[in-house]
N, C-alpha and C positions, 0 to 999 in steps of 0.2 A: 644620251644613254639613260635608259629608264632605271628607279632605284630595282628592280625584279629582275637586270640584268648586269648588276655590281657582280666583280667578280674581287677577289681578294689578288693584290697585285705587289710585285715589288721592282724600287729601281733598281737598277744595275748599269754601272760605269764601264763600259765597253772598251775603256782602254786600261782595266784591270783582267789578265787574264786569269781566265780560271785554272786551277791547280786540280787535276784528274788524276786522284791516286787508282781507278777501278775502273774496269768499263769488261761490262758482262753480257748474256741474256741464257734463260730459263726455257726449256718447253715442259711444263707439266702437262701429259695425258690425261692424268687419271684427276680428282680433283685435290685439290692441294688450296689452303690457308695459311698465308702470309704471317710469319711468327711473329712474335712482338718483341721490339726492341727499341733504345734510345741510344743514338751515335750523335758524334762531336762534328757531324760532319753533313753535305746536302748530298741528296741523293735524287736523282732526274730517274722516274721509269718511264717508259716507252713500250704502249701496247700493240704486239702484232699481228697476235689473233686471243679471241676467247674473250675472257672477263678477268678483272683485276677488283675485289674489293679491298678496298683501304680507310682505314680511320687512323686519324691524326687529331688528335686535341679534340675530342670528341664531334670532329667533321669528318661524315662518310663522303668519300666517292667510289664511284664505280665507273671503271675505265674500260672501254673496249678501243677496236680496232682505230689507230691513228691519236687513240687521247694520251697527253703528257702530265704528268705529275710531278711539281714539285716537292720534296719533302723536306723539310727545316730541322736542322740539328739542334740538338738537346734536347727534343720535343719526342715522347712517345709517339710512334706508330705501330700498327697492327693489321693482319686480315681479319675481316668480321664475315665473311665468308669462303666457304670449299669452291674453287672453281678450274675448269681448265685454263690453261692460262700460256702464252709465249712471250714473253717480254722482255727489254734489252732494259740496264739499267747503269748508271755513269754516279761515282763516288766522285763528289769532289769541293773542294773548299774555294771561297770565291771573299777579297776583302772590300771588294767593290759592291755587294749585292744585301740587301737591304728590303724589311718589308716597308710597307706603302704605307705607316699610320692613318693619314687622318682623310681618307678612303673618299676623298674629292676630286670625282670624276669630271666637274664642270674644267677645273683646272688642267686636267691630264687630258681633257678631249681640245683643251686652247694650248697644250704644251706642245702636245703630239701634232696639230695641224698647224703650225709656226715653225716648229722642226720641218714637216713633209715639205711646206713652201720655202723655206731658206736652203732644202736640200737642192730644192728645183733651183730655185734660183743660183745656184754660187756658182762661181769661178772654178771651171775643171783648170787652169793653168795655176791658181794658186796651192800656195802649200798649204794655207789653213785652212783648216776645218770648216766643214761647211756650218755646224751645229756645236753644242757642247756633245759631251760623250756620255751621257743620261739617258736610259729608256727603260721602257715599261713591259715587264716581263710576267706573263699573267700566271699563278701559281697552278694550274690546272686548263688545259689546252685541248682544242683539234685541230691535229696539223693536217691541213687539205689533201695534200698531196703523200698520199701514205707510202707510195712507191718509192717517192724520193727521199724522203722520211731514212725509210731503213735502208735504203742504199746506199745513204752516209754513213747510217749507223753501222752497216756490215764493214763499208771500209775503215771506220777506226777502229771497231773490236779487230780486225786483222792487223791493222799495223799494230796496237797494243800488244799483241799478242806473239809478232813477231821479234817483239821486243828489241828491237836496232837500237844503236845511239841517238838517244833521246827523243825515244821513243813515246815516252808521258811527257814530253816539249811538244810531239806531234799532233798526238792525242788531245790536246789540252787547246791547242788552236783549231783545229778540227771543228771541237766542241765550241769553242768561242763563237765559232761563224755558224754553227746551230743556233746557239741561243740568238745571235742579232738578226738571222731570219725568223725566229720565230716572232722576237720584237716587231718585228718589220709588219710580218702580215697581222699581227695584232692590232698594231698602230693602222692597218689597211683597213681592217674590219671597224673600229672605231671612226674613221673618216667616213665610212658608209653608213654611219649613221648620223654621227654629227655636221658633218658636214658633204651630204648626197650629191650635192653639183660638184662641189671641189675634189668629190673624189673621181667622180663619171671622168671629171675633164683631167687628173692625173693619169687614171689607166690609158686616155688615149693618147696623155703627150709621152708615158713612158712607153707606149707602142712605137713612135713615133720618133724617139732615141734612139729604143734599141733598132729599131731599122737603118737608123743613121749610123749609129757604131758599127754596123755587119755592112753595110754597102757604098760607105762614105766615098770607095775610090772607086765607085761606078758613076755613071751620069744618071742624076737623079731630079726627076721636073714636079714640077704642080701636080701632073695628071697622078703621077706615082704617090703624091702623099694624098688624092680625093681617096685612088682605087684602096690606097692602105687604109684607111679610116673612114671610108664610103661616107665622107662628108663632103662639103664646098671647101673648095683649099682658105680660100679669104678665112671662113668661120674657123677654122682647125686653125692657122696661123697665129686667128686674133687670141685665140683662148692660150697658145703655147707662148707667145709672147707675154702676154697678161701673168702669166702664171713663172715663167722662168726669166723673163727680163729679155729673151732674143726672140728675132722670127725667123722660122726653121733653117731657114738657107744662110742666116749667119750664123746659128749654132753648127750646122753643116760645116763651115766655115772653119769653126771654133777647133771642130773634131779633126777636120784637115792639120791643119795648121799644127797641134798638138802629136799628132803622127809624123808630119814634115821635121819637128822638134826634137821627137826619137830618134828619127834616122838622120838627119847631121849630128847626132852624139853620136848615136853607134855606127857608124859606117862613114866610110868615104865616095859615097856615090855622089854626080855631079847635081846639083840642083835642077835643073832639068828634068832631072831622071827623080827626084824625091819627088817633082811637084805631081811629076806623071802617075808616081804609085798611090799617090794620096787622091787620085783623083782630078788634080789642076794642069789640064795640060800645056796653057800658055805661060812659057816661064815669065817672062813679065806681069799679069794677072798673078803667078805665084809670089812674087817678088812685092809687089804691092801690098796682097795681103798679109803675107807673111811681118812686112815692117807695121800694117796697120794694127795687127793682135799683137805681137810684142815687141814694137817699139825700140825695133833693129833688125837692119839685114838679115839676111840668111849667115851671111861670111859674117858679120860681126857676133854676131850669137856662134858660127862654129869656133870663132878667134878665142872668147873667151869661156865658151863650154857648160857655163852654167847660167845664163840666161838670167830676166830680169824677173820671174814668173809671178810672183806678189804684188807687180803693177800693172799684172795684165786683167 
């Protein structure tokens, strides 16, 4: 990333939730400027339509359609201009969130593609964490997808507003899983730059997941993963391995096997009949794999119920 494309960034500890005292939005018609004031508190807007001028610590921006703002408490902000304006905006205090001092992108683009690859890589059977719980949440944003954007945002101003039992407990995780999508394609957009092949070869092995998670217990060949990624299967296998530590048909495996792992918790169905739903229809072949990912029967795992899952 070039110094002309620094943007002012801060971390945030994603297993601190954020505390949502507010969650609003405005449509001014006519034109209207943003009053000035200093609160103890952060404040996210989110433009729907129109324009939004904003100055903070003597930095303008100007937000339209899909741009996010953060704003940092005990810091004056203000409108420096009249405009129309639609915008939803989220009060809320965060003790995990933090600005970026010492504004070292070479760092944050080696942090963030370390993170993307140990995501690929871990262990969906284990309990820990694939990464630390640190990411980069950039003070001023465009979120791509503006549809989906406010279709979040219209469903927690309703629950907020419907006010239920714990109601700002809902609100406030809602918001949580905005802000780690927005980290998310943030950290996208930085691998598209620093790192152009590593990221070309993540969109297609996360194509290549998610096609796995939605049809894991259909019969799935070679031919289906070229037509899915209109590549040579050998090239796509080598880059997904390379990249996540499995080749597709054992992370297929992986995804079986983890489903088979639900269903002798929750149900009393015969094994047989689990291997069939997950997709494995020789119960022997099921039985196999199943001791070879975790390193006991079917029956032994239903015996004692919670599984070895950290040595798988």
């Amino acid at each position: 990333m070039n110094d002309k494309d620094k943007i002012k960034l801060f971390s945030i500890d994603m297993e601190v939730m954020p505390k949502v005292r507010l969650i609003g939005h405005v449509n001014y018609s006519t034109p209207w400027k943003h009053f000035t004031r200093t609160i103890s508190e952060y404040v996210m807007y989110f433009v729907k339509n129109g324009e939004l001028y904003m100055r903070e610590n003597n930095s303008d921006y100007v937000l339209k359609r899909g741009d996010i703002l953060l704003l940092e408490p005990n810091i004056e902000h203000t409108g420096f201009k009249a405009s129309n304006c639609h915008y939803y905006y989220i009060h809320f205090k965060h003790n995990g969130l933090s600005s970026y001092g010492e504004d070292d992108f070479t760092q944050i683009c080696s942090d963030i593609y370390i993170k993307r690859k140990l995501s690929l890589l871990s262990n969906v059977f284990s309990e820990k964490p694939s990464t630390d719980s640190i990411h980069y949440l950039p003070k001023c944003y465009h979120y791509k997808n503006v549809s989906e954007l406010f279709s979040k945002l219209t469903e927690n101003d309703y629950i907020f507003y419907q006010k239920l039992e714990g109601y700002k407990i809902s609100a406030s995780l809602k918001f949580a899983d905005l802000l780690m999508e927005i980290c998310r394609q943030y950290a996208s957009e930085i691998l598209e730059n620093s790192h152009p092949q590593f990221s070309k070869s993540a969109l297609k092995i996360r194509k290549i997941i998610n096609y796995l998670e939605k049809a894991y217990n259909c019969k799935i060949t070679s031919h289906d993963i070229e037509d899915l990624c209109e590549s040579n299967y050998d090239y796509v296998n080598r880059i997904f391995q390379r990249t996540t530590g499995h080749t597709i048909f054992n992370y297929l495996n992986l995804i079986r096997i983890k489903q088979a792992m639900d269903l002798i918790y929750t149900t009393s169905l015969k094994y047989s009949e689990i291997g069939y739903l997950v997709g494995i229809n020789d119960p022997y072949y099921f039985s196999k794999l199943f001791k070879k990912y975790t390193g006991m029967t079917a029956s032994q795992y239903a015996k004692n119920r919670c599984g070895n899952s950290d040595n798988l």
